[in-house]
LUMKOLMAR-57307 format. One record per residue (C-alpha): x, y, z; residue in three letters. Coordinates in steps of 0.2 Angstrom, whole numbers, plus 5000, padded with zeros to 4 digits. Example, Ala and Ser with C-alpha at 12.3 -4.5 7.8 and 13.67 -1.06 7.14 Angstrom:
<nodes>
506249785039ALA 506849955036SER 
</nodes>
This chain:
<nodes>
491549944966UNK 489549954972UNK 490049984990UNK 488750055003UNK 489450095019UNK 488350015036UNK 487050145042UNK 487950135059UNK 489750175055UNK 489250335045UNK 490650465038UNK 492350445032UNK 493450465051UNK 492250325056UNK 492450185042UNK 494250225044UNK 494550205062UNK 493550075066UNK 494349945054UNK 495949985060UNK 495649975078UNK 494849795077UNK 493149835076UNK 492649695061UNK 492949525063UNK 493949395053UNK 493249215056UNK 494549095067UNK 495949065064UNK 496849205058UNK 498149175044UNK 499749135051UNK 501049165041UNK 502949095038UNK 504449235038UNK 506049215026UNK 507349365030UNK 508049425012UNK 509749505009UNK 509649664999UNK 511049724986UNK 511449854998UNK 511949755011UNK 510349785022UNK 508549655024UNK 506949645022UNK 505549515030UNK 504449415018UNK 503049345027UNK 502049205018UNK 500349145020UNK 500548965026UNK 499548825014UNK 499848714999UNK 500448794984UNK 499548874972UNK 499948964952UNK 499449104958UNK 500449214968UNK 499749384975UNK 500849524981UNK 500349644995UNK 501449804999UNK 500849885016UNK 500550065020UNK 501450195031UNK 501950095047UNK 500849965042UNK 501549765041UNK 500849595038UNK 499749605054UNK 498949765047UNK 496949735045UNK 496849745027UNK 498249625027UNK 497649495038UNK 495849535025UNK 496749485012UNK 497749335016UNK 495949285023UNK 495349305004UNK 496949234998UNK 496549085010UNK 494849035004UNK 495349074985UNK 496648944989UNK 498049054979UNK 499549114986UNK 499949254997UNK 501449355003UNK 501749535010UNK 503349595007UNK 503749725022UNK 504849895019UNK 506249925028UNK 506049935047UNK 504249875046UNK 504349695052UNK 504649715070UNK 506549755068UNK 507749895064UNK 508449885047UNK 510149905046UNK 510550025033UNK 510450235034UNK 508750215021UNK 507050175027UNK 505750195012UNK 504450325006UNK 502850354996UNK 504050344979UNK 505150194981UNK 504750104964UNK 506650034967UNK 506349944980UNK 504749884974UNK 505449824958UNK 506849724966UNK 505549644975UNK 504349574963UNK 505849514953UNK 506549404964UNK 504649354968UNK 504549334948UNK 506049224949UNK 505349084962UNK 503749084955UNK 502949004940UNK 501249054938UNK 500249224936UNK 500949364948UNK 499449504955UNK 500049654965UNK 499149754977UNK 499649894987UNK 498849995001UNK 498950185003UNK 501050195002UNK 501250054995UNK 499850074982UNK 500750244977UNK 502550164975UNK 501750014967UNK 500850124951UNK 502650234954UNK 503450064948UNK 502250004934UNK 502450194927UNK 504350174926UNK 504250004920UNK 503050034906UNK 502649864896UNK 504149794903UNK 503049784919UNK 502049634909UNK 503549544910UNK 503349534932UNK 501449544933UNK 499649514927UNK 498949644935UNK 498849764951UNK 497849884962UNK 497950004973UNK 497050034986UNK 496550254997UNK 498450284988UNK 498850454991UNK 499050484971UNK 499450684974UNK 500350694988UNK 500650834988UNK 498450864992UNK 498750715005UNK 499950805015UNK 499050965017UNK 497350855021UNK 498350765036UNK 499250895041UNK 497650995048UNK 496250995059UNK 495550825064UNK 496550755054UNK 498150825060UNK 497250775080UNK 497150605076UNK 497950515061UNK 499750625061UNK 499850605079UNK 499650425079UNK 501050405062UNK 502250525072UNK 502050405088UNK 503050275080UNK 503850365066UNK 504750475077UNK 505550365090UNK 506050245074UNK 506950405067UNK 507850405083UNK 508450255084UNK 508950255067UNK 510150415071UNK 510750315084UNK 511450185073UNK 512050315060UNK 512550465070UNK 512550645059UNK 511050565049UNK 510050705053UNK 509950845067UNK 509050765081UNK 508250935089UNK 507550965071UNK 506850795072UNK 506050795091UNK 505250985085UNK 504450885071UNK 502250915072UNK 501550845056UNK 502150725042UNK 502650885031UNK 503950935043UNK 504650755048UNK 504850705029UNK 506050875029UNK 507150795041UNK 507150625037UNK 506350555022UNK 506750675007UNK 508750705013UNK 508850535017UNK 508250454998UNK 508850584987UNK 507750734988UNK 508150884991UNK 506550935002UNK 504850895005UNK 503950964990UNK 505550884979UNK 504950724986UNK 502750724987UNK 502950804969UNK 504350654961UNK 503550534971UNK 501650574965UNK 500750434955UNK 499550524946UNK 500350634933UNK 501250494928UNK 499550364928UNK 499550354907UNK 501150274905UNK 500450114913UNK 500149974902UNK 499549824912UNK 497849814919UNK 498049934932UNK 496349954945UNK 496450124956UNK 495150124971UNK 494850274981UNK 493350304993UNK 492850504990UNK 492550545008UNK 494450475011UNK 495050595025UNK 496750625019UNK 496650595002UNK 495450724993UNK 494150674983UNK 494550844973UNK 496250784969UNK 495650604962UNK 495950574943UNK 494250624935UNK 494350504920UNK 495150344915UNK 497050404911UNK 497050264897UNK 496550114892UNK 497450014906UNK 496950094921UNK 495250064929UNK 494550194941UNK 493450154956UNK 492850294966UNK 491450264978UNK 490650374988UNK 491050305003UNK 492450175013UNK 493550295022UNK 495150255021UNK 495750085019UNK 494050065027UNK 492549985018UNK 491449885032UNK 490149815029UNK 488849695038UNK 487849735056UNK 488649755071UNK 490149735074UNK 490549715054UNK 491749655044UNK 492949695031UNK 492849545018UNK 491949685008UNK 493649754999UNK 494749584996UNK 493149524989UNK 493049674976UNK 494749694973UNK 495449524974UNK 493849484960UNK 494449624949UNK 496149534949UNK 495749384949UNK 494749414932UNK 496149524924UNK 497149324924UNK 495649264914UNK 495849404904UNK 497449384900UNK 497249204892UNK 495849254882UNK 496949414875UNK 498149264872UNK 497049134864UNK 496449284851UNK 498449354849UNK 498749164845UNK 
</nodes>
C-alpha cells in the first residue's frame, strides 16, 4: 500500500482518532443497510446487516473490531466502496454488537475462528458467486485465526481475504494498550462499554463471574481474566492472547491472504509485525504510517476512501487471479 498520511493529521494517535470520531467525510447518502436476525446452533443470534442495492456475484464479508458494528467508520468506508463497485456487501456483527444483548453466557474474543466459520458457511450457502473477506483489528485476527485452522479447505468458502491494524500477537497488543496514553485514551474508552455489557450480561446469567472482580477491572488484560478467557474456554489471560494469536500460525494459510498493518499503530507494535512473507499465500503491507484503522487522506477535513480503495483493489484483483490460475489448471 503506497500510503502518505495528510501533513496535517500527523502521528499515529492522530490518524487513529480522528477517523473514528467523524472527522472524514463519506459523500451523501450514507449506505443504509437491511438487518436479517440469524439463529445460532447454540440457541443464541446474531444481526446480518446487508448493504441495500441490486444484486451482484460478488459478495464481500466484513467482520468488525472490538465493540465495533456496521455503523463503525471503516464499515460505513467500505460499504461506500462496495456501493460504487456495485458488488455485494454484508457485516456480520458478534455477539452483543448490534445494538442488543445476545442471549446466551458467550459473547466473542480476538480467537473466535468458530464462530467466524459458521458464518461464512451459511454465507457460502446463499451465495453463488466469488466470496472476499475482510476483517478489521479483532475481526481481522479471528478471521486469519479461521483460514489457518481451515487450511485449503478455506478455498472451498472464499477467494480471498484481508486484515486490516489485527493485533497478530496479542500478547504485544495488550501490553501496548494497557500503558500510558494508550491506557488514558483507547482502554478507557473499550472499558466504557465493555464493562457495563459484562454487567448486564451477569445479570442475565447470575454466578457467570464475580461482579466486584469485574467493577475493579482497569485495563483489557485484567477484564479478559474475568470475562473473556473463563467464559470461551481459556483458562486465563495469557492462555487466551497466546491460542488466540494469528501470527505463529500465518504459514498454514493457503488462500490469498493480504495482512495490512500501519507501523506507527498505537497498540499493535511495529516490532511485533511479521518481518517477511510467512509463505507464498500471505501478502504483507506495512506502511509507515495510517494509525490504527486510520489511513486519511485528502485536505481538510479528509476522508477515508484511501483503505477500501487499497484493500478492496487487492481483493478485488486476487478474483481475476483466480480465474487465470483456473484457465492455466484447465
Amino acid at each position: 500500500m503506497n500510503y502518505a498520511a495528510p501533513l496535517w493529521l500527523p502521528g499515529g494517535h492522530l490518524q487513529t482518532i480522528w477517523p473514528a470520531l467523524g472527522g472524514p467525510r463519506l459523500e451523501q447518502p450514507l449506505p443504509a443497510y437491511r438487518r436479517e436476525r440469524w439463529d445460532t446452533p447454540d440457541g443464541d443470534f446474531i444481526d446480518v446487516d446487508w448493504l441495500q442495492g441490486p444484486p451482484s456475484k460478488t459478495l464481500l464479508v466484513l467482520f468488525h473490531g472490538l465493540e465495533g458494528s456496521s455503523a463503525s467508520h471503516y464499515a460505513l468506508a467500505f460499504a461506500d466502496f462496495a456501493r460504487r463497485q456495485r458488488i455485494a456487501f454484508v457485516v456480520p456483527h458478534f455477539r452483543g454488537c448490534s445494538g442488543e444483548l445476545n442471549r446466551g453466557p458467550r459473547a466473542y474474543h480476538s480467537g473466535d475462528f468458530e464462530e467466524i466459520g459458521w458464518i461464512l458457511a451459511r454465507l457460502r450457502q446463499q451465495h453463488q458467486g466469488p466470496m472476499l473477506a475482510l476483517g478489521v483489528s479483532l475481526g481481522g485476527n479471528a478471521l486469519l485465526r479461521w483460514a489457518e485452522e481451515m487450511g485449503q479447505q478455506a478455498a472451498r468458502v472464499l477467494t480471498a481475504l484481508a486484515s486490516v491494524s489485527a493485533p497478530l500477537d496479542l500478547a504485544a497488543s495488550g501490553r501496548a494498550i494497557g500503558r500510558g496514553l494508550n491506557r488514558l485514551i483507547y482502554t478507557r474508552r473499550f472499558l466504557s462499554t465493555m464493562k457495563p455489557r459484562a454487567l448486564q450480561k451477569l445479570a442475565q446469567h447470575p454466578g457467570l463471574f464475580k461482579a466486584d472482580a469485574l467493577r475493579a477491572v482497569r485495563d483489557l488484560y485484567e477484564f479478559d481474566n474475568v470475562f473473556t478467557a473463563p467464559l470461551h474456554g481459556f483458562r486465563n489471560t495469557d492462555d487466551y492472547w497466546a491460542r488466540a494469536s494469528a501470527k505463529p500460525h500465518l504459514q498454514q494459510i493457503r488462500i490469498p491472504a493480504l495482512v495490512l498493518n500501519a507501523c506507527n499503530d498505537p497498540f499493535v507494535p511495529a516490532e511485533c509485525l511479521p518481518q517477511s512473507p510467512p509463505g507464498d499465500w500471505v501478502t504483507l503491507w506495512q506502511p509507515a504510517q495510517g494509525g490504527h484503522v486510520g489511513f486519511p487522506s485528502g485536505p481538510l477535513p479528509g476522508h477515508i476512501r484511501a483503505l477500501p480503495q487499497a484493500v478492496g483493489g487487492w481483493l478485488a484483483a486476487q478474483i481475476q487471479g483466480q480465474w487465470a490460475r483456473s484457465e492455466c489448471d484447465g
